[in-house]
The first five atom37 places (N, CA, C, CB, O) and aatype in JSON, in Angstrom:
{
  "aatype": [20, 20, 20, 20, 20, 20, 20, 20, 20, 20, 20, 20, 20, 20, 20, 20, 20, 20, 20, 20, 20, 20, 20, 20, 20, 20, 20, 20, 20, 20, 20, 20, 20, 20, 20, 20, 20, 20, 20, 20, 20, 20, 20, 20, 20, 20, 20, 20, 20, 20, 20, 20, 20, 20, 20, 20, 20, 20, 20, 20, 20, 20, 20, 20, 20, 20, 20, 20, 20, 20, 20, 20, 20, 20, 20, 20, 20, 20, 20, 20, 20, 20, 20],
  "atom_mask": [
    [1, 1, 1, 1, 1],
    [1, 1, 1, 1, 1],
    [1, 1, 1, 1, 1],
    [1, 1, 1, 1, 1],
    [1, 1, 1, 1, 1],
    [1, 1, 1, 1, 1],
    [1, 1, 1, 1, 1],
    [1, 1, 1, 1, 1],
    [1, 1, 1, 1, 1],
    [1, 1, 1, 1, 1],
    [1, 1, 1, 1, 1],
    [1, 1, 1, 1, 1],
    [1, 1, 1, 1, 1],
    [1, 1, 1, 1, 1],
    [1, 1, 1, 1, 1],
    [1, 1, 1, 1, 1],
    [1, 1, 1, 1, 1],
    [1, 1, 1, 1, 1],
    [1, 1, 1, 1, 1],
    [1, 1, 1, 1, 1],
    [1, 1, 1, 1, 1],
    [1, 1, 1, 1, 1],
    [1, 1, 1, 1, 1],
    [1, 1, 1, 1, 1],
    [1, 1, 1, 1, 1],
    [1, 1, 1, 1, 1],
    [1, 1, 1, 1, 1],
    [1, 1, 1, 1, 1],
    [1, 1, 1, 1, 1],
    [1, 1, 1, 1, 1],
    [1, 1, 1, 1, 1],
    [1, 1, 1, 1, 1],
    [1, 1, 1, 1, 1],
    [1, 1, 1, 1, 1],
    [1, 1, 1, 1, 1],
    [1, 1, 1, 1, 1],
    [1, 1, 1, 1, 1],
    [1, 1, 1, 1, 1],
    [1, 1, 1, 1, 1],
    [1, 1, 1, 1, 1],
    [1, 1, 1, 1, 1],
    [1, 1, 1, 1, 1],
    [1, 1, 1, 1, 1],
    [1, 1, 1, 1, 1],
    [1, 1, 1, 1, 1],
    [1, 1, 1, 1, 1],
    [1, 1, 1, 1, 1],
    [1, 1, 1, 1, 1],
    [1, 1, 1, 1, 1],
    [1, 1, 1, 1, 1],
    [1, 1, 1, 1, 1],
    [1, 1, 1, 1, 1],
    [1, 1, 1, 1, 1],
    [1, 1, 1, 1, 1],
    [1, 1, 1, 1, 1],
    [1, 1, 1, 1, 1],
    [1, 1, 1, 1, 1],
    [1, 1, 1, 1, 1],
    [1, 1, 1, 1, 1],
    [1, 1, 1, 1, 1],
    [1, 1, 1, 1, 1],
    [1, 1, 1, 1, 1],
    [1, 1, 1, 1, 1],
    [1, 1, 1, 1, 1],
    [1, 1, 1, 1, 1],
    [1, 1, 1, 1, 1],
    [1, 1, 1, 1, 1],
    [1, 1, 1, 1, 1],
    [1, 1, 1, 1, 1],
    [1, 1, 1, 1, 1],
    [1, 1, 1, 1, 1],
    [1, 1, 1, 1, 1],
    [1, 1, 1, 1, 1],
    [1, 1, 1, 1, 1],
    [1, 1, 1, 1, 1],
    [1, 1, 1, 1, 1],
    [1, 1, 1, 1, 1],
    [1, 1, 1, 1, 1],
    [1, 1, 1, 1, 1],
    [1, 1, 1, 1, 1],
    [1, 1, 1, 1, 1],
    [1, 1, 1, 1, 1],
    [1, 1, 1, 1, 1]
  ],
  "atom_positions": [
    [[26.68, -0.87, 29.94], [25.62, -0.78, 28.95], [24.76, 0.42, 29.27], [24.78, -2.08, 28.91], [24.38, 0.38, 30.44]],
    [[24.34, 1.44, 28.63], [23.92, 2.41, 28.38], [22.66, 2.11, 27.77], [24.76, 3.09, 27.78], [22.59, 1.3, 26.85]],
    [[21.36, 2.88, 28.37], [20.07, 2.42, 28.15], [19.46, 3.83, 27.15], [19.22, 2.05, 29.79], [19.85, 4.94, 27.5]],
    [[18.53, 3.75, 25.98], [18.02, 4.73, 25.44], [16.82, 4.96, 26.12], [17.92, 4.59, 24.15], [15.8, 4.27, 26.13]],
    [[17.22, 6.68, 27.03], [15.48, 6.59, 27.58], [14.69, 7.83, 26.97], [15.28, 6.74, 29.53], [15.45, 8.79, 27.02]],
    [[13.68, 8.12, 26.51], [13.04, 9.33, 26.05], [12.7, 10.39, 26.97], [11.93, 9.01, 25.44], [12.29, 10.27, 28.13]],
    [[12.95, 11.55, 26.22], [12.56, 12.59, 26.91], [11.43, 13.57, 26.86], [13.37, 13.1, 26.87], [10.37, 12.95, 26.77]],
    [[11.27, 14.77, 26.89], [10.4, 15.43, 26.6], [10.98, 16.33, 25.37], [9.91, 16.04, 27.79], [10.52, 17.4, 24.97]],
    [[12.12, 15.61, 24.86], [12.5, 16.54, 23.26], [13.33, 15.31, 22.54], [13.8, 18.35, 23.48], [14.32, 15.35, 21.81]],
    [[12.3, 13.86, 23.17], [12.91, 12.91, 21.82], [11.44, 13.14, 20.9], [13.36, 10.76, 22.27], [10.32, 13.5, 21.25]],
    [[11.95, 12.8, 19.78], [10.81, 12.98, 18.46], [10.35, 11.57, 18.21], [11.52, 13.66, 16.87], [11.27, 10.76, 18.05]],
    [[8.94, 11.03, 18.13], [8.77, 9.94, 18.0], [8.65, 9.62, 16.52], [7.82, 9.63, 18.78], [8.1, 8.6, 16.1]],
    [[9.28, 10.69, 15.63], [9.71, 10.45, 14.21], [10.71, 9.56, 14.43], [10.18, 11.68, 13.36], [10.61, 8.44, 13.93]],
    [[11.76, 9.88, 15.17], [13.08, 8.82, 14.69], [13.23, 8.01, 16.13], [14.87, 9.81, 14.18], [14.29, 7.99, 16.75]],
    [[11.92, 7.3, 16.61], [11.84, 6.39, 18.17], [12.71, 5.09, 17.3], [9.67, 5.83, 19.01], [13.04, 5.04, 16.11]],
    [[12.88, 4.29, 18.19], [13.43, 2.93, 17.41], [12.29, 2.48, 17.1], [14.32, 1.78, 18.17], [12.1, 2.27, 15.9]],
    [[11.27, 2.22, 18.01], [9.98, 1.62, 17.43], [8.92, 2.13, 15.83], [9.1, 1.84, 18.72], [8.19, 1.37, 15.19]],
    [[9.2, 3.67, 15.54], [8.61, 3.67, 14.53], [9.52, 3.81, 13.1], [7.69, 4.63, 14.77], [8.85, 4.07, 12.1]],
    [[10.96, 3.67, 12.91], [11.78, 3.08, 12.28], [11.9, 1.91, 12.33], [12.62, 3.44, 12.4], [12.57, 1.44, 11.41]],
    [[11.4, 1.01, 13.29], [11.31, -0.61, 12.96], [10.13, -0.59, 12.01], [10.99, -1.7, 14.4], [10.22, -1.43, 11.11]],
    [[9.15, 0.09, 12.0], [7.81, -0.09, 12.06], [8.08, -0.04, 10.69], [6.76, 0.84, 12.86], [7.61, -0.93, 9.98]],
    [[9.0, 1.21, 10.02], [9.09, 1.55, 9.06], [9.79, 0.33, 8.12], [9.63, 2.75, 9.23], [9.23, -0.16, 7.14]],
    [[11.07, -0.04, 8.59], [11.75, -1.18, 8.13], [11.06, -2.26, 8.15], [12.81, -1.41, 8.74], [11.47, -2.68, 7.06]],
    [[10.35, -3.07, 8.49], [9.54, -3.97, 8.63], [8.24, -3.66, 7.34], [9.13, -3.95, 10.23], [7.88, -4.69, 6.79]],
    [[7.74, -2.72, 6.99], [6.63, -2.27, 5.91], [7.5, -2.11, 5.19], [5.61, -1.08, 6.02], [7.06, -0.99, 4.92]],
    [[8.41, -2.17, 4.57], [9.35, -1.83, 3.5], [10.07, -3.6, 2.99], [10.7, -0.51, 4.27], [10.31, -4.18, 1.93]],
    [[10.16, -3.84, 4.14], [10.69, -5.33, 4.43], [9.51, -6.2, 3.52], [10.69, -5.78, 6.39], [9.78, -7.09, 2.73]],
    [[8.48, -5.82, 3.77], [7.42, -6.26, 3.76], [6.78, -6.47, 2.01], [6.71, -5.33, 4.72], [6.16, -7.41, 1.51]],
    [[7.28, -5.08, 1.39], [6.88, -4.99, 0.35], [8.19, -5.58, -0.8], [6.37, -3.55, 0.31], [8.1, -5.92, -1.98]],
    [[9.28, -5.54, 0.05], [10.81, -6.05, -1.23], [11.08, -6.97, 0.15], [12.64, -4.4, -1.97], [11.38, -6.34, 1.17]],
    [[10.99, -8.43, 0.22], [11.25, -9.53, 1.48], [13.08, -8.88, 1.63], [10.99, -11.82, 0.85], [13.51, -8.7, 2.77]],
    [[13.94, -8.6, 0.48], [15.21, -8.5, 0.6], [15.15, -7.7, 0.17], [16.04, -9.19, 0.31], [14.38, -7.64, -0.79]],
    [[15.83, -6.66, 0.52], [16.47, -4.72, 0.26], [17.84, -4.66, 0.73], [15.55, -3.27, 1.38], [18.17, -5.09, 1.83]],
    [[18.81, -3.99, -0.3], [20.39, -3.74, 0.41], [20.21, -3.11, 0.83], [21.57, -3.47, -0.02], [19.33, -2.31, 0.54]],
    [[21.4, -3.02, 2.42], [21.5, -2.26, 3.29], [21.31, -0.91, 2.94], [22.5, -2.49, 3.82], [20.42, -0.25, 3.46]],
    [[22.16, -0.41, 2.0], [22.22, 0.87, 1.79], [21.16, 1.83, 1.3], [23.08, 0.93, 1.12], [21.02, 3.02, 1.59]],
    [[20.5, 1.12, 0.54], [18.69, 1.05, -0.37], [17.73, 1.28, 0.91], [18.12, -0.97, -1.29], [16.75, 2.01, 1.05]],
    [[18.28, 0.53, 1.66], [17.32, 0.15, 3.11], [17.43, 1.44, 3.75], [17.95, -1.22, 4.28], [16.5, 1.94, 4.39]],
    [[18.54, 1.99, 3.6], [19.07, 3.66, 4.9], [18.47, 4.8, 3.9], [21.53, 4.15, 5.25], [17.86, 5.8, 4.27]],
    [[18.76, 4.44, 2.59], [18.67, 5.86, 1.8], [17.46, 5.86, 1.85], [19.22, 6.1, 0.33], [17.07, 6.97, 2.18]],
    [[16.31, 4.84, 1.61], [15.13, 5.27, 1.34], [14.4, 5.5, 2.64], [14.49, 4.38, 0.46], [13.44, 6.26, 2.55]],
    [[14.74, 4.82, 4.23], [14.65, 5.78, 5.46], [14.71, 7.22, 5.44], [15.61, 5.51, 6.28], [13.77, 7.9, 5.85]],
    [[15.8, 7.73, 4.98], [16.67, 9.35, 4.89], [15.45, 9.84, 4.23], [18.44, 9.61, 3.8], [14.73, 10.5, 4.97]],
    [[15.04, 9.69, 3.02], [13.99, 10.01, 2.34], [12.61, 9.98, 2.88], [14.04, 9.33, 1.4], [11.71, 10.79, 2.67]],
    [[12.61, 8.91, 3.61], [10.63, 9.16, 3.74], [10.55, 9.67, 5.53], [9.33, 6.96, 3.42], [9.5, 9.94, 6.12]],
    [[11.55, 9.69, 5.98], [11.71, 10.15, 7.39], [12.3, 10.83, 7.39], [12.05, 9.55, 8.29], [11.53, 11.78, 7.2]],
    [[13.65, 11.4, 7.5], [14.75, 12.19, 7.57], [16.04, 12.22, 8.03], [14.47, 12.85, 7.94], [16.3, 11.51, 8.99]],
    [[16.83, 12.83, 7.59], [18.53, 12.64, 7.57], [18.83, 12.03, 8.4], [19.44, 13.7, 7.68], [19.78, 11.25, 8.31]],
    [[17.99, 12.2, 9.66], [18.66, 12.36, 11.09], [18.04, 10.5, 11.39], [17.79, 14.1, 12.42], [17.99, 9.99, 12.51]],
    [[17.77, 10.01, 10.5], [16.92, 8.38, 10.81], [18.56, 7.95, 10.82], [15.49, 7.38, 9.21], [18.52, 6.9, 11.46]],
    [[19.53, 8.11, 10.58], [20.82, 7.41, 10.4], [21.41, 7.05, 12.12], [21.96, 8.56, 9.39], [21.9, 5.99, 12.51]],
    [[21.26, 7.87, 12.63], [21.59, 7.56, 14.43], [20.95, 7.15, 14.99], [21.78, 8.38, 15.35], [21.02, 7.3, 16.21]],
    [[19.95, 6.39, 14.4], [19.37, 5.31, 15.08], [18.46, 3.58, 14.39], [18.43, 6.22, 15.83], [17.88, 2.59, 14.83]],
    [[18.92, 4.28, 12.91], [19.05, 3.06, 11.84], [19.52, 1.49, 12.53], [20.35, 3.55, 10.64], [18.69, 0.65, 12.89]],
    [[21.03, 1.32, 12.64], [21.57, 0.27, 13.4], [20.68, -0.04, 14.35], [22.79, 0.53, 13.96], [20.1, -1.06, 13.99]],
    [[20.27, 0.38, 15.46], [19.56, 0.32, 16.63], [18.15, -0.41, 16.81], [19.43, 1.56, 16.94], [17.92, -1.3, 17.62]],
    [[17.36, 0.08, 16.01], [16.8, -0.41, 14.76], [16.3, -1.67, 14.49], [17.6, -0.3, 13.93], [15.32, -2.35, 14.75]],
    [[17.74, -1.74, 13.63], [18.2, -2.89, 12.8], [18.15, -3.78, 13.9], [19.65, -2.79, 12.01], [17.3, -4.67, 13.95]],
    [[19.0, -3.61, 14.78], [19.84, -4.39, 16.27], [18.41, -5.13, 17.1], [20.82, -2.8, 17.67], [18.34, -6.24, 17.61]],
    [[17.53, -4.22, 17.02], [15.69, -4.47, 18.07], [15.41, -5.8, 16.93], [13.81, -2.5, 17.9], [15.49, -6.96, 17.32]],
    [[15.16, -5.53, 15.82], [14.51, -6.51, 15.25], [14.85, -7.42, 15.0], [14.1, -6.36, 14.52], [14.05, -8.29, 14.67]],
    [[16.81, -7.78, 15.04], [17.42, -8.67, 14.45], [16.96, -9.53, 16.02], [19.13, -8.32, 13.82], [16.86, -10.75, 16.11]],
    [[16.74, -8.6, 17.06], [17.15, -9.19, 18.12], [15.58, -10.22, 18.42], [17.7, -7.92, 19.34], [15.48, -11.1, 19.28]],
    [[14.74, -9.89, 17.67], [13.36, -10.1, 17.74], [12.74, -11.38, 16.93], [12.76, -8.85, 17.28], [11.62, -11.88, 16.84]],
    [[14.34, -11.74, 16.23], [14.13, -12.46, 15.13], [13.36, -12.25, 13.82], [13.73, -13.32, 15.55], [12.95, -13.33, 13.4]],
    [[13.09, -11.4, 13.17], [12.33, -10.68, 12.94], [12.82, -10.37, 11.35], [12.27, -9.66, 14.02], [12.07, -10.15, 10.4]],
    [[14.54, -10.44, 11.36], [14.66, -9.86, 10.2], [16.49, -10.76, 10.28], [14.32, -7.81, 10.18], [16.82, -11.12, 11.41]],
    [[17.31, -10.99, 9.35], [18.14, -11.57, 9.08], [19.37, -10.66, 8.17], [17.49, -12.64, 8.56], [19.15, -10.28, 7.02]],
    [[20.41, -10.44, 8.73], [21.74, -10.06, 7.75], [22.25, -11.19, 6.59], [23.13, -9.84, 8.81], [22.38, -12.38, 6.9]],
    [[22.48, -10.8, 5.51], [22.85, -11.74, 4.39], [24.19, -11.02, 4.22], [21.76, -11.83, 2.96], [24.18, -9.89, 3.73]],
    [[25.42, -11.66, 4.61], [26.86, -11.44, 4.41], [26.84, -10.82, 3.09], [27.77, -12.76, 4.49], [26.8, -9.62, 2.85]],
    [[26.88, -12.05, 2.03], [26.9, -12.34, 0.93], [26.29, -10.85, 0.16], [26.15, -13.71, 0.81], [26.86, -9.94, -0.44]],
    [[25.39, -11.02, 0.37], [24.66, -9.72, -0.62], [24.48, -8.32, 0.03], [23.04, -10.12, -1.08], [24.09, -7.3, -0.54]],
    [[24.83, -8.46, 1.29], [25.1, -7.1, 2.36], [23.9, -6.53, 2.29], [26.31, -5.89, 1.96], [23.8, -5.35, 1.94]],
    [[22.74, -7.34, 2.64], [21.25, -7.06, 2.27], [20.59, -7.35, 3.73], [20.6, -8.16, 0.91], [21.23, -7.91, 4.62]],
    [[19.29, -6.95, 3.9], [18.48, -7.25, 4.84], [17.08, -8.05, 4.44], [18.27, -6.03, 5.47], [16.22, -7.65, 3.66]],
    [[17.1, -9.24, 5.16], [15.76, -9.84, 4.66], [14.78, -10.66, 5.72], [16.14, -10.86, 3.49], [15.14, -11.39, 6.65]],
    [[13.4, -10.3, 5.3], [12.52, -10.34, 6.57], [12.52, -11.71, 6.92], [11.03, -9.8, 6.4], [12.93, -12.45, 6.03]],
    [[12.2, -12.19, 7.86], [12.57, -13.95, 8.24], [11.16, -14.3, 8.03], [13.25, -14.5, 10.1], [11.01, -15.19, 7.19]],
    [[9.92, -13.76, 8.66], [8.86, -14.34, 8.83], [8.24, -13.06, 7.98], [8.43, -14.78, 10.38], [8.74, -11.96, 8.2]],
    [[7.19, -13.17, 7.04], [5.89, -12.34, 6.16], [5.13, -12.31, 7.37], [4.96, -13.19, 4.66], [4.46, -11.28, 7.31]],
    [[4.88, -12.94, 8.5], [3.16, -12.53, 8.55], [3.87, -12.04, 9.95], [1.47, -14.01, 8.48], [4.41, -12.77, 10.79]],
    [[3.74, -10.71, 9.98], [4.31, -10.22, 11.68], [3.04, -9.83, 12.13], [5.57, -8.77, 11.92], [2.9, -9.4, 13.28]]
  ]
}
């Protein structure tokens, strides 16, 4: 297992923590967003480069309980409103 550690030329534009931060306020405003809705509009209000560390992300908060995969609708949806 391989650990993400920061450096003095990581950008705290695309940290995992402020792409959660981001997914979670987005989460926040549509409880359920498709995956893909969910990345494109990242790419857009952050930048291209939010995609290599999107999953990762995803992976912190799912792991946080925080947020839930829906097979079915290939969507992301927040578990709990009041974080």
């Amino acid at each position: 297992m391989s650990l993400i550690y920061p450096s003095k030329h990581t950008s705290l534009k695309y940290s995992i923590l402020n792409i959660s931060a981001m997914i979670l306020k987005t989460l926040k405003e549509n409880t359920i967003i498709d995956y893909m809705e969910l990345l494109d509009y990242l790419k857009y209000t952050i930048g291209e480069d939010v995609e290599e560390m999107f999953l990762l992300s995803l992976s912190f908060l799912y792991t946080l309980k925080k947020i839930e995969y829906i097979k079915e609708l290939d969507s992301i949806r927040l578990i709990h409103e009041t974080i």
